[in-house]
C-alpha positions as CSV (number, residue, x, y, z in Angstrom):
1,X,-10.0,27.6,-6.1
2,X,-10.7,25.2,-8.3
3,X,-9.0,22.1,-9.3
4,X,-9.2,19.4,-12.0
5,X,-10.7,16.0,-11.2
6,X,-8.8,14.1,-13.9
7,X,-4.9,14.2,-13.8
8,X,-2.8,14.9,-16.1
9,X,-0.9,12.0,-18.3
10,X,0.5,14.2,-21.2
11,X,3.2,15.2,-19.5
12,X,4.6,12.3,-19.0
13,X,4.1,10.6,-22.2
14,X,1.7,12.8,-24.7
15,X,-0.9,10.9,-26.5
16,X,-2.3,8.7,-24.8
17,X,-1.2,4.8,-24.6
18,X,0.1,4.9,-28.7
19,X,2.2,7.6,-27.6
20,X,5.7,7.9,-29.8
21,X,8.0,8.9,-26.7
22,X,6.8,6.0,-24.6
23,X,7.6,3.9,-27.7
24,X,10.7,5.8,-27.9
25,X,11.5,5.0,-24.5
26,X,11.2,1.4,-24.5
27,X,13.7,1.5,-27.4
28,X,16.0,3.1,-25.6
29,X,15.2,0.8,-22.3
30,X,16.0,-2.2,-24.7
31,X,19.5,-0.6,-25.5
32,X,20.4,0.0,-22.3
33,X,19.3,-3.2,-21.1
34,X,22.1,-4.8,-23.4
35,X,24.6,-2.4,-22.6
36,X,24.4,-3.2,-19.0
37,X,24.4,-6.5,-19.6
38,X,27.3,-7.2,-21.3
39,X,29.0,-4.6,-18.8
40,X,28.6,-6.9,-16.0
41,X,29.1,-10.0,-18.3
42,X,32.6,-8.7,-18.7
43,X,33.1,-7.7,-15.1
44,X,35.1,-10.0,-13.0
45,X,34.8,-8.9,-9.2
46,X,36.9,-11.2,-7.4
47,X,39.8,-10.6,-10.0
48,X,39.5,-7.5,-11.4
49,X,41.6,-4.6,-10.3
50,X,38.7,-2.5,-9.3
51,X,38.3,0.6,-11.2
52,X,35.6,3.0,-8.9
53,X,34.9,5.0,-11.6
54,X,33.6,2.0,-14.0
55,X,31.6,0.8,-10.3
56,X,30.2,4.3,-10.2
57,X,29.0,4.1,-13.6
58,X,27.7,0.7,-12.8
59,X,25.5,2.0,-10.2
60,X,24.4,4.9,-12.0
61,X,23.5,2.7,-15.3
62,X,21.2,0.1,-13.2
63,X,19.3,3.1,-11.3
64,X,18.8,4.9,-14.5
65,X,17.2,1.7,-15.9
66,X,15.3,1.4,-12.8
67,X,14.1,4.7,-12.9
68,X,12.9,4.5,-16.6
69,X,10.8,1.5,-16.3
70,X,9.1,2.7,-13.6
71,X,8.1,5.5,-15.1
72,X,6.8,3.8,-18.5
73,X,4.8,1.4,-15.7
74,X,3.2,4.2,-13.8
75,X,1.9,5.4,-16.9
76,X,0.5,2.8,-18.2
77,X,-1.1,1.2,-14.8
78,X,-2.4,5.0,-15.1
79,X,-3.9,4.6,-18.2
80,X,-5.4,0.9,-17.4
81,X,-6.5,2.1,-13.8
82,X,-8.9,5.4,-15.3
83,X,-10.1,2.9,-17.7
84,X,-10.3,-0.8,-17.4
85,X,-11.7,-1.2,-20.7
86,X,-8.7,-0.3,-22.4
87,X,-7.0,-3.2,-24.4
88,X,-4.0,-2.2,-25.2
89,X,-2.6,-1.2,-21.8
90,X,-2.3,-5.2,-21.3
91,X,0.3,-5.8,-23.7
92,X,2.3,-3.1,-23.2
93,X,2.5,-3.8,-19.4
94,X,3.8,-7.3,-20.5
95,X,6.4,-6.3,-22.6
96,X,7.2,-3.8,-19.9
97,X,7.3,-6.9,-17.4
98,X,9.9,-8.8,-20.0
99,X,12.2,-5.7,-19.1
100,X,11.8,-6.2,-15.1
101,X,13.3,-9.9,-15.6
102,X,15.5,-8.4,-17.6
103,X,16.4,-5.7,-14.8
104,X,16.1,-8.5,-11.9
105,X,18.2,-10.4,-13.5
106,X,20.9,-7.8,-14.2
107,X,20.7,-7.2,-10.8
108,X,21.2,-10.7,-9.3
109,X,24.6,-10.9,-11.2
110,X,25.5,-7.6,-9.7
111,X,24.7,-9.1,-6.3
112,X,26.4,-12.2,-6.9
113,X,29.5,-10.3,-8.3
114,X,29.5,-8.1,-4.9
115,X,29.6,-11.4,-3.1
116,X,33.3,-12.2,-4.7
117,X,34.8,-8.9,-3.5
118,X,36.3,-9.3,-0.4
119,X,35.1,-7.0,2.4
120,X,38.5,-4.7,2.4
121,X,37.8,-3.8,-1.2
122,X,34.2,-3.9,-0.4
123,X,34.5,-0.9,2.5
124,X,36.7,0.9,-0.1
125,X,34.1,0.6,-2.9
126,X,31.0,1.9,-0.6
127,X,33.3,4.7,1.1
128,X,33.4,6.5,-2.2
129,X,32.3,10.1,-2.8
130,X,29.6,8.6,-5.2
131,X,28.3,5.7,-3.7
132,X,28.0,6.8,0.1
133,X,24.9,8.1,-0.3
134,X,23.8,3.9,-1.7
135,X,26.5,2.5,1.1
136,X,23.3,1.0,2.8
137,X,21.9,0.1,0.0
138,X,25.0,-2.0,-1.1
139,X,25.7,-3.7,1.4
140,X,22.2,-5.0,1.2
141,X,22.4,-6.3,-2.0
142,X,25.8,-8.4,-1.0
143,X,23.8,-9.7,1.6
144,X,21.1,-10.7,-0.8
145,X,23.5,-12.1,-3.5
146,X,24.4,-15.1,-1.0
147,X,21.2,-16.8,-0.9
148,X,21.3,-16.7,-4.9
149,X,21.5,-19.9,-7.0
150,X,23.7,-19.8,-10.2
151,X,23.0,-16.8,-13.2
152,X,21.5,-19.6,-15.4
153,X,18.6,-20.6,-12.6
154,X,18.0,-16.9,-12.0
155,X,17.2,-16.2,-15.3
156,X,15.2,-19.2,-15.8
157,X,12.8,-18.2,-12.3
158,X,12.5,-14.5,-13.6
159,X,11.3,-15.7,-17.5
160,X,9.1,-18.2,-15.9
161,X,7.7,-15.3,-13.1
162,X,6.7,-13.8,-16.3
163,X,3.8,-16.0,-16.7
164,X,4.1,-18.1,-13.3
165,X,3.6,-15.2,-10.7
166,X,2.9,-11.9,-12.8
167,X,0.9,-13.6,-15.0
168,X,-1.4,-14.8,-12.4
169,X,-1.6,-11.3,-10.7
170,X,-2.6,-9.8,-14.0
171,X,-5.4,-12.5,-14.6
172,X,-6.9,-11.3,-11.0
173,X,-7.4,-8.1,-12.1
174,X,-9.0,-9.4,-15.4
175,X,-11.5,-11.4,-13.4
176,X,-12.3,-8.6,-10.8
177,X,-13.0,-6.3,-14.3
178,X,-15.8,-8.9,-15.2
179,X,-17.8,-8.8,-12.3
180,X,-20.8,-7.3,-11.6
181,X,-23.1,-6.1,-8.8
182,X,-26.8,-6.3,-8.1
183,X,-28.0,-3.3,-6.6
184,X,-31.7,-2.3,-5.5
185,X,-31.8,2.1,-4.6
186,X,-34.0,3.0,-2.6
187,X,-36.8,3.7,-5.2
188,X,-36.8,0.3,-6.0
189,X,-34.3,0.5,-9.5
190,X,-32.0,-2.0,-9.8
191,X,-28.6,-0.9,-11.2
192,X,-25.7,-3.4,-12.1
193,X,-22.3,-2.1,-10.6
194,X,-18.6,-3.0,-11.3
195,X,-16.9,-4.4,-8.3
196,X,-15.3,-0.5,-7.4
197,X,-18.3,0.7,-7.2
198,X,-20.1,-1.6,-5.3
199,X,-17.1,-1.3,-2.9
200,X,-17.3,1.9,-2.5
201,X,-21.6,1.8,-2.2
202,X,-20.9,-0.4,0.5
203,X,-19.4,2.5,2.5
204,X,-22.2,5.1,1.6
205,X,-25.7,6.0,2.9
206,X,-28.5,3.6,3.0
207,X,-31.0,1.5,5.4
208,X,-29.8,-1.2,6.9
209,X,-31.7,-3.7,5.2
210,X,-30.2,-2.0,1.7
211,X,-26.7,-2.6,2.9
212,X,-27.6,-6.4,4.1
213,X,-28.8,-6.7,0.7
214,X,-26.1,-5.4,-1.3
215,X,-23.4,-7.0,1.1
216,X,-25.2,-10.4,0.5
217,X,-24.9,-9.8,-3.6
218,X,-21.7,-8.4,-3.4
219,X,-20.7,-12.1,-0.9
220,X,-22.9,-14.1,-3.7
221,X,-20.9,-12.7,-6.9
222,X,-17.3,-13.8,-5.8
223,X,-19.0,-17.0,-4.3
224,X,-20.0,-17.4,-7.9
225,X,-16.1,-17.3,-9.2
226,X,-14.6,-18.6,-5.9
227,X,-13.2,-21.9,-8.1
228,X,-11.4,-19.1,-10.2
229,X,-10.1,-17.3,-7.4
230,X,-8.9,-20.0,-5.4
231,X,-7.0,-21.0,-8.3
232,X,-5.2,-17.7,-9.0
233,X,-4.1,-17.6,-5.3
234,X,-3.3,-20.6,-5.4
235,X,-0.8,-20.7,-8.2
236,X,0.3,-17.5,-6.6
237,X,1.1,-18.3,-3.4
238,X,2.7,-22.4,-5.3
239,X,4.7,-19.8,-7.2
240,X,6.1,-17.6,-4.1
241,X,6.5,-20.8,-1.8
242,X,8.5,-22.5,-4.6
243,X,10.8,-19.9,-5.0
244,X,11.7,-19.5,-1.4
245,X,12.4,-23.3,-1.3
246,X,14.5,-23.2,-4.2
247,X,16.7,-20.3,-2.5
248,X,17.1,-22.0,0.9
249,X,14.5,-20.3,2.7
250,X,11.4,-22.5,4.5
251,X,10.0,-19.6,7.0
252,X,7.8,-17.8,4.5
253,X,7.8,-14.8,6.8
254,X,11.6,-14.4,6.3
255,X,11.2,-12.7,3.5
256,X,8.5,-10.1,3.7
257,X,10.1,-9.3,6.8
258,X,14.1,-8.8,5.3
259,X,11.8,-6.8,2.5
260,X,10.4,-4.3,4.9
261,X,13.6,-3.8,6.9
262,X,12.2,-5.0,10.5
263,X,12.4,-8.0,13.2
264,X,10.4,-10.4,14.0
265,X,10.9,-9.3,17.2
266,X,9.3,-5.9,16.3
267,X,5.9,-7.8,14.8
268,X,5.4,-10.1,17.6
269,X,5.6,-7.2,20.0
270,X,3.1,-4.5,17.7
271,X,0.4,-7.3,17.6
272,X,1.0,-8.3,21.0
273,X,0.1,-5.1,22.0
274,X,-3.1,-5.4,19.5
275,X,-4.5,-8.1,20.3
276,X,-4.4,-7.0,24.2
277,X,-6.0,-3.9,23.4
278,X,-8.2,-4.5,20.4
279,X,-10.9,-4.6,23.2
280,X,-11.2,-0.7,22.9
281,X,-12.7,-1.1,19.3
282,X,-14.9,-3.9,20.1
283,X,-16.7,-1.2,22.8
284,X,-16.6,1.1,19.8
285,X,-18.3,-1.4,17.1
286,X,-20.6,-2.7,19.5
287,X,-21.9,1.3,20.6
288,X,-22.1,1.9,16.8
289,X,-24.2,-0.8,15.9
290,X,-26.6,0.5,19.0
291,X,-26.7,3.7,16.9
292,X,-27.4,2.2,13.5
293,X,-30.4,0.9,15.0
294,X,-29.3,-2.8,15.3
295,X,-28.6,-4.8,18.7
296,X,-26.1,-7.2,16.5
297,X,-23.0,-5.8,14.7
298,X,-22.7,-7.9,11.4
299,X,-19.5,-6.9,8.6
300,X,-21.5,-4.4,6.5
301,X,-21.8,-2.3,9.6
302,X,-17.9,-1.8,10.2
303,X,-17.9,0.8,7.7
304,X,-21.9,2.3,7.6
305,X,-21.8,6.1,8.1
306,X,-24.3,6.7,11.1
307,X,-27.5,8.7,10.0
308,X,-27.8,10.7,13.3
309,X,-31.0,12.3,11.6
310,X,-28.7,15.4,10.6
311,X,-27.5,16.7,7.8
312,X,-25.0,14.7,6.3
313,X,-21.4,15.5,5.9
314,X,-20.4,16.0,2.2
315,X,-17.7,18.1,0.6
316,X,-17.0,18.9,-3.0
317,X,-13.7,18.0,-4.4
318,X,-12.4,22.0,-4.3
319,X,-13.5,21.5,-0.5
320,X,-11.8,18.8,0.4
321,X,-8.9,19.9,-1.4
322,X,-8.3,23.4,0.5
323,X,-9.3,21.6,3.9
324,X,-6.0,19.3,2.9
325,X,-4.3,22.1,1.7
326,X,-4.9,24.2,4.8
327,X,-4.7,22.0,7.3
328,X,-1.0,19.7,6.4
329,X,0.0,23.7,5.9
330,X,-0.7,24.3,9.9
331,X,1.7,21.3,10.8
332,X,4.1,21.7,7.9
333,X,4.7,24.3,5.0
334,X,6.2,21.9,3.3
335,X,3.1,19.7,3.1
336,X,0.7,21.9,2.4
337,X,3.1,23.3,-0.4
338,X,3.2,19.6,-2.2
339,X,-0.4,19.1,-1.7
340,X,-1.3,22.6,-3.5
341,X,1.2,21.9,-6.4
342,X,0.3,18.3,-6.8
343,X,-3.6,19.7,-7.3
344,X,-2.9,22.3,-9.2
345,X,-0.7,20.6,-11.6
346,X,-3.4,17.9,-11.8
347,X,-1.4,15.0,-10.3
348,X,-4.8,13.6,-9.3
349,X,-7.8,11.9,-10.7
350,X,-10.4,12.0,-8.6
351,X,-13.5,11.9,-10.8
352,X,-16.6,9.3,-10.2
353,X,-17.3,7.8,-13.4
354,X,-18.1,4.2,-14.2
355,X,-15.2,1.7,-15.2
356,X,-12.7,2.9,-13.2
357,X,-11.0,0.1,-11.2
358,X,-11.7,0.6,-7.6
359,X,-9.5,1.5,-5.0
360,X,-6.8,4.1,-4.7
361,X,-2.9,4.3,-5.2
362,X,-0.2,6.8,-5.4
363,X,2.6,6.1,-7.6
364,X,6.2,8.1,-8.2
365,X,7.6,9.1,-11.2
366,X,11.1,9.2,-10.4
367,X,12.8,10.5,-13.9
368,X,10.0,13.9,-13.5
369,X,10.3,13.5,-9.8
370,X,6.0,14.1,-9.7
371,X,3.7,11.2,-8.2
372,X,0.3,10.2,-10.0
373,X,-2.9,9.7,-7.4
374,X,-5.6,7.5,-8.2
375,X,-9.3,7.6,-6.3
376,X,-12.7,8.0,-6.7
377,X,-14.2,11.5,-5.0
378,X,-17.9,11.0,-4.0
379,X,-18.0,13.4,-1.1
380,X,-17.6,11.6,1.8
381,X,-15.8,12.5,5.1
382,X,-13.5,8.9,3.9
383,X,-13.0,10.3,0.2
384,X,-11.3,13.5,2.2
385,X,-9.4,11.0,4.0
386,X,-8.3,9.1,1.1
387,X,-6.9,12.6,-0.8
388,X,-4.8,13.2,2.5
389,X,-3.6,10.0,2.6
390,X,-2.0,10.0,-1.3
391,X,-0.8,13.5,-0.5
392,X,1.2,11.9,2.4
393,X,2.6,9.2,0.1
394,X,3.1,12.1,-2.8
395,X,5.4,14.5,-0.2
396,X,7.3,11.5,1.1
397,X,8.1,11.1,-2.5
398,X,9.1,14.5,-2.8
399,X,11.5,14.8,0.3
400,X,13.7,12.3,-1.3
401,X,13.3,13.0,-5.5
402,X,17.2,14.5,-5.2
403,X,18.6,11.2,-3.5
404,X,19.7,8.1,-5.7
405,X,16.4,6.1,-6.8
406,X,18.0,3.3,-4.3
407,X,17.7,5.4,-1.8
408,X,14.1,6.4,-2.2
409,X,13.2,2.6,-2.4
410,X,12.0,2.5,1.2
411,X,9.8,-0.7,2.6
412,X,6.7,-0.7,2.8
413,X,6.0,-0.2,6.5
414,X,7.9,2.9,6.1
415,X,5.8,4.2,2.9
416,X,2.8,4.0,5.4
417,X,4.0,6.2,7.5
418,X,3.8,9.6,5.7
419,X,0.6,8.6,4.3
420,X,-1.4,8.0,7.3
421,X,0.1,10.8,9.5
422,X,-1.2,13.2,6.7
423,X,-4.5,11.1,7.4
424,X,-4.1,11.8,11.4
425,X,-3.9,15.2,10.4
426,X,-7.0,15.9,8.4
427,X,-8.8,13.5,10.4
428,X,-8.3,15.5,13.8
429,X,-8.7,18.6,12.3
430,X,-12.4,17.5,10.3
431,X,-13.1,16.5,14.0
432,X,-12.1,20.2,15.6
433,X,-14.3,21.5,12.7
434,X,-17.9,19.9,13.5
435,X,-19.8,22.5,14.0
436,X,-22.2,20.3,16.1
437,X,-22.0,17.4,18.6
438,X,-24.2,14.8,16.0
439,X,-21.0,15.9,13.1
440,X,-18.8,15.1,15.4
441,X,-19.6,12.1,16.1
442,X,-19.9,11.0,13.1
443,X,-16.5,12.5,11.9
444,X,-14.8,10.5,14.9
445,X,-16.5,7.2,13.8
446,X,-14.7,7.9,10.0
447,X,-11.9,8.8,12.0
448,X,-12.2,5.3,14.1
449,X,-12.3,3.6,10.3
450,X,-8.5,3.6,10.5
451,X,-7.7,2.0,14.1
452,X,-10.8,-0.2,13.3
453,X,-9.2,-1.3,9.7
454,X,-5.3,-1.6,11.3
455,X,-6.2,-3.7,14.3
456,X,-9.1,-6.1,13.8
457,X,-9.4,-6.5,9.9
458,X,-5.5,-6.1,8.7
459,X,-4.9,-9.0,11.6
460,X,-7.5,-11.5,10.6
461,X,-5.4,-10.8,7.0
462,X,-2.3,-11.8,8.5
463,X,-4.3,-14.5,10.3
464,X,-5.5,-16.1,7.3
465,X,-2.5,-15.1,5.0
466,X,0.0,-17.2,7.7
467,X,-2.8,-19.9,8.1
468,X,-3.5,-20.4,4.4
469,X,0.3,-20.4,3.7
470,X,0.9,-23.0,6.0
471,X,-1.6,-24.9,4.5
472,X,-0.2,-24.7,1.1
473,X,2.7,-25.6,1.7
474,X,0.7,-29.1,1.4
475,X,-0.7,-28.6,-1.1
476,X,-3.7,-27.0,-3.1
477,X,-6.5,-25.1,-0.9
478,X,-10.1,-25.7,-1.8
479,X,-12.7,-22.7,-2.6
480,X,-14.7,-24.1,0.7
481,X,-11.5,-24.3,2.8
482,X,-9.7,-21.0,1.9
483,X,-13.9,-19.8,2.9
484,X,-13.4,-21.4,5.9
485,X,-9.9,-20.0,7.1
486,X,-11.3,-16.5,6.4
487,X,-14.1,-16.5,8.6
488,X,-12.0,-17.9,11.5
489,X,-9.5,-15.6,10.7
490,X,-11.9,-12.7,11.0
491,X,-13.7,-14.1,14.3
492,X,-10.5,-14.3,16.1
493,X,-9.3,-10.8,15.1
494,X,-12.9,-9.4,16.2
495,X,-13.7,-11.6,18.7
496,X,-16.2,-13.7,17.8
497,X,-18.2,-10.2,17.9
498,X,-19.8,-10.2,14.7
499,X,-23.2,-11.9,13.9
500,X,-21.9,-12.0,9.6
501,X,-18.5,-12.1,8.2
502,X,-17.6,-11.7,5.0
503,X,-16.0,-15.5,3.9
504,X,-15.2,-14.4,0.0
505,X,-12.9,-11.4,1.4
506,X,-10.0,-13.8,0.8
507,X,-11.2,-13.4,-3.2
508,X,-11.9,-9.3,-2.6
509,X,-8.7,-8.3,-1.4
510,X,-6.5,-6.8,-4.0
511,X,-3.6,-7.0,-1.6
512,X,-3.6,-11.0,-1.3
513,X,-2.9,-10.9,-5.1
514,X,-0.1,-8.7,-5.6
515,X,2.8,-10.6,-7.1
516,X,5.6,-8.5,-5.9
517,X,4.5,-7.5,-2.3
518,X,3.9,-10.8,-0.2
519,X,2.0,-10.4,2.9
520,X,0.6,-7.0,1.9
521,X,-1.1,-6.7,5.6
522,X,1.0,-6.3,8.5
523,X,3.0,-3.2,7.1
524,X,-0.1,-1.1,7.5
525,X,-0.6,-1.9,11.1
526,X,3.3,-0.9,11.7
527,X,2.7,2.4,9.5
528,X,-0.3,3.6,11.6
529,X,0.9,2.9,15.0
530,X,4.6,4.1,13.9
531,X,2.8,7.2,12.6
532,X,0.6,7.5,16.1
533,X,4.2,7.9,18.0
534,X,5.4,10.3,15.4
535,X,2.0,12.1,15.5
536,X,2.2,12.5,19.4
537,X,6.0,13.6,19.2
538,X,5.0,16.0,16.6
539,X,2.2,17.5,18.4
540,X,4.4,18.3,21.6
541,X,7.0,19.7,19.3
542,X,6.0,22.8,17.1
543,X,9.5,22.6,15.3
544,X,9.4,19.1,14.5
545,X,8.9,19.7,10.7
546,X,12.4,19.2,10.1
547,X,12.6,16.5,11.9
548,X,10.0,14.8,10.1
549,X,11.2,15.4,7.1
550,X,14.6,13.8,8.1
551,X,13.1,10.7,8.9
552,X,11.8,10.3,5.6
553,X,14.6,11.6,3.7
554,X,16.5,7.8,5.8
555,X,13.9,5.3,5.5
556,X,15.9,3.5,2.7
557,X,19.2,4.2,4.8
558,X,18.8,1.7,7.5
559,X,16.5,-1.0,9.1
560,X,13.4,-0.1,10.8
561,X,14.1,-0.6,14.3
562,X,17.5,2.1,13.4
563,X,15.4,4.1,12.1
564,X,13.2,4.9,15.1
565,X,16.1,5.4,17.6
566,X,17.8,7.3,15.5
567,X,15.2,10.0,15.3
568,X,12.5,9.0,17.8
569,X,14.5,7.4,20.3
570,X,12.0,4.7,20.6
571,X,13.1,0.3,20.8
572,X,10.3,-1.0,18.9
573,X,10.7,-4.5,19.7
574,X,9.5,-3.2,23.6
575,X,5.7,-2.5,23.7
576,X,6.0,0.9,25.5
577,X,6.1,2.6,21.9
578,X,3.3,0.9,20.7
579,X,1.2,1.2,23.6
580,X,1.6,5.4,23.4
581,X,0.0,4.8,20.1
582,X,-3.2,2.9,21.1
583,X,-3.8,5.5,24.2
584,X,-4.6,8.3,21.4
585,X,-6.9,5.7,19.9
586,X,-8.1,4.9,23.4
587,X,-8.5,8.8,23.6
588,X,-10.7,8.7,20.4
589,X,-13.0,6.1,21.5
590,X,-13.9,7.1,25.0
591,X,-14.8,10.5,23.4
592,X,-16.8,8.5,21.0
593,X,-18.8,7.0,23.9
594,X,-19.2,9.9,25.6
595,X,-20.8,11.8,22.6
596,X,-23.1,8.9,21.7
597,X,-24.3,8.0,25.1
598,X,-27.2,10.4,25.3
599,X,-29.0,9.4,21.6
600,X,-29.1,5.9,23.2
């Protein structure tokens, strides 16, 4: 069958980023905006008699707004994402912002206001038929609402966020969008790339003294805007720390930990675990490097595809699209339902082109209850992996589309989980497939990527993110220092393995520059080992389908830790759990060795 490379944006709002129903909309996101707010101006919780009805309605009002913005937002970071040229997807995202204050502030004096009931009429509010299902949810928000400061101080942080902390975000992805790439082919042309594609070129075929060349380019042009980098995460991370200071809170873990549900218990025991074990992938890297030819294993190596001297493995997009379909479908119907739909009904774009922004995303639409995936297809074994992985996201979406929004907004440890167990999937399955022992190999060092990625490089990101917010909390961090912290960061997740590291990664990383998400690192560690324990349950289990799918439906119902022993049965602040997940990798990597010993 064939499918679509481009998605399809219509559908959601038709013609383009002038369209007159997204215009429309925002109207009517205005109106409500004002309607809600002089509802909760008039409401006075700790006097009122309470009316559950009018609380109901409440409720209903602020996830309606909710749900609207987000989908104007997906829409137009669609729009801007397929093509970065595209000026008028700027201010439309800004005025789009002005309506998140708006929102956050609207909901800080709902949290406040929950504060003033007392916890009798509390209980009675969150047992009603229309609010159980958002009991959870609730009771979160009170909790939040104590640590606020007065409405007035709110407001004033959200207006000045506008320009303060989203502001800065948005003027990362402006200079990322102005840089360009050296590149020498192999015949000697030289072609200028955009940063996505010099990312992805990094990951594709080439000699080894090609990809030392390109990786030393690709280090020299954000060496060449460090000063403007270090200033954007900077103000960034002045912005963040600020904030928590102003609302009592010095530990600037505390908060992307209470934001993805879990302990600090459960970290320190998942990296404990890594850091004992990341031995297993050091074997690995080292091995690999033997079979690139090299007797050193420097950063541009980590993700080279090995040239066994065979065929390499490539798949069209219709390819990798039925191997998804066809394989999630041997685990789950369900899955392999979504993922057909989602491709059919072009819910994906896919197509190589030049200024596209690089990387890849899923996003939800929650009032169309569809999801919108963003990638770059070039035929490699990762690009399959990639598809698999925003199908995951897109059917975790779709498990919960008929709960309250609130109750789909699940952390982001959580949203990692459906996402890379669609990955383990495919990935074993691409494996099974190899017709030979040389494509084998190679599909178990792409399938190593992931371990490799979520236990050496996501750890030297929390090990400089933790370092370089310590050190802020001094003051400003210079271009040379934040260079500095980097490389020690990565040396001490790896090792000290590596003959290069990659110093400007600090300035690469999307993820250190998100405004809304801090720490965007650890999650991803907790979402592949968490979905390593699921995998392994779920391969024992040929019924475990439904249980899947009701662990996703409550993973905005209850802490983390809950979550597993409620439906694994697992205590993730004991290593035991963790440690089942690193003997599949273990599993991976001696076969790995095993394969590759003999073209030593």
């Amino acid at each position: 069958m064939h499918y679509s490379e481009t998605w399809d944006l219509d559908n959601i709002f038709p013609g383009g980023i002038t369209s007159p129903q997204l215009r429309a909309k925002l109207t009517t996101l205005a109106h409500q905006l004002t309607a809600t707010q002089d509802k909760i101006a008039n409401w006075r919780a700790a006097s009122d008699t309470p009316d559950y009805d009018w609380f109901t309605e409440l409720v209903n009002d602020l996830q309606a707004i909710q749900a609207g913005l987000a989908q104007c937002e997906v829409f137009v970071v669609a729009v801007q994402s397929a093509d970065a040229s595209n000026t008028q997807a700027g201010p439309l995202l800004n005025r789009l912002y002005q309506f998140d204050n708006q929102l956050d502030d609207l909901l800080n004096r709902f949290k406040k206001q929950l504060v003033k009931l007392d916890d009798q009429t509390f209980q009675t509010i969150i047992a009603q038929p229309g609010l159980q299902a958002v009991a959870f949810n609730l009771t979160e928000m009170r909790h939040q609402g104590l640590a606020l400061l007065d409405d007035q101080t709110e407001a004033l942080i959200n207006n000045l966020a506008l320009d303060g902390f989203q502001g800065w975000s948005d003027h990362y992805d402006t200079l990322v969008n102005q840089l360009k790439i050296k590149f020498t082919d192999g015949d000697g042309h030289v072609q200028t790339l955009s940063a996505g594609q010099a990312q992805n070129m990094l990951a594709a075929a080439m000699s080894n003294q090609q990809r030392a060349n390109l990786m030393h380019n690709w280090e020299t042009a954000w060496q060449a805007q460090a000063p403007a980098f270090a200033d954007t995460l900077n103000h960034l991370a002045g912005f963040r720390l600020t904030n928590y200071r102003a609302h009592g809170t010095r530990d600037f873990l505390q908060k992307p930990l209470e934001l993805n549900r879990m302990s600090k218990a459960t970290l320190d025991a998942m990296y404990r675990v890594v850091d004992t074990d990341k031995s297993i992938l050091l074997s690995y890297l080292k091995r690999k490097a033997a079979l690139l030819g090299k007797t050193t294993v420097d950063w541009q190596d980590i993700e080279a595809p090995l040239d066994l001297g065979n065929q390499p493995t490539s798949q069209t997009y219709d390819q990798a699209a039925a191997f998804v379909i066809q394989n999630f479908s041997k685990f789950s119907p369900k899955m392999g339902h979504l993922a057909q739909y989602a491709l059919e009904h072009r819910w994906v774009e896919a197509e190589n082109r030049p200024n596209k922004r690089p990387g890849g995303y899923m996003d939800n639409l929650p009032e169309t209850h569809e999801s919108r995936i963003f990638m770059t297809f070039t035929g490699s074994p990762n690009d399959t992996a990639t598809l698999a992985h925003e199908l995951g996201h897109a059917f975790h979406a779709d498990v919960i589309k008929d709960l309250p929004l609130w109750r789909q907004d699940y952390a982001m440890n959580v949203a990692e989980t459906a996402s890379t167990f669609a990955e383990l999937i495919v990935a074993d399955a691409s494996v099974k497939a190899a017709p030979d022992a040389k494509t084998k190999l190679q599909l178990l060092d792409n399938k190593l990527q992931n371990p490799l990625a979520m236990f050496l490089d996501i750890r030297a990101r929390f090990l400089f993110e933790s370092r370089f917010y310590e050190a802020r909390q001094g003051g400003i961090v210079t271009p040379a220092k934040l260079s500095t912290m980097m490389k020690t960061a990565q040396e001490d997740a790896y090792g000290h393995l590596l003959t290069t590291y990659h110093p400007m990664f600090w300035a690469s990383k999307l993820h250190f520059y998100i405004d809304d998400v801090p720490f965007y690192n650890f999650p991803y560690t907790f979402g592949y080992l968490f979905s390593l324990g699921i995998y392994a349950q779920a391969k024992r289990q040929p019924d475990f389908e439904d249980r899947y799918v009701a662990l996703l439906r409550d993973t905005a119902n209850m802490t983390t830790e809950e979550l597993a022993q409620k439906h694994l049965g697992v205590d993730l602040t004991k290593p035991a759990f963790w440690q089942a997940g690193v003997n599949l990798i273990k599993r991976d990597v001696d076969e790995f060795m095993a394969l590759s010993a003999p073209l030593l």
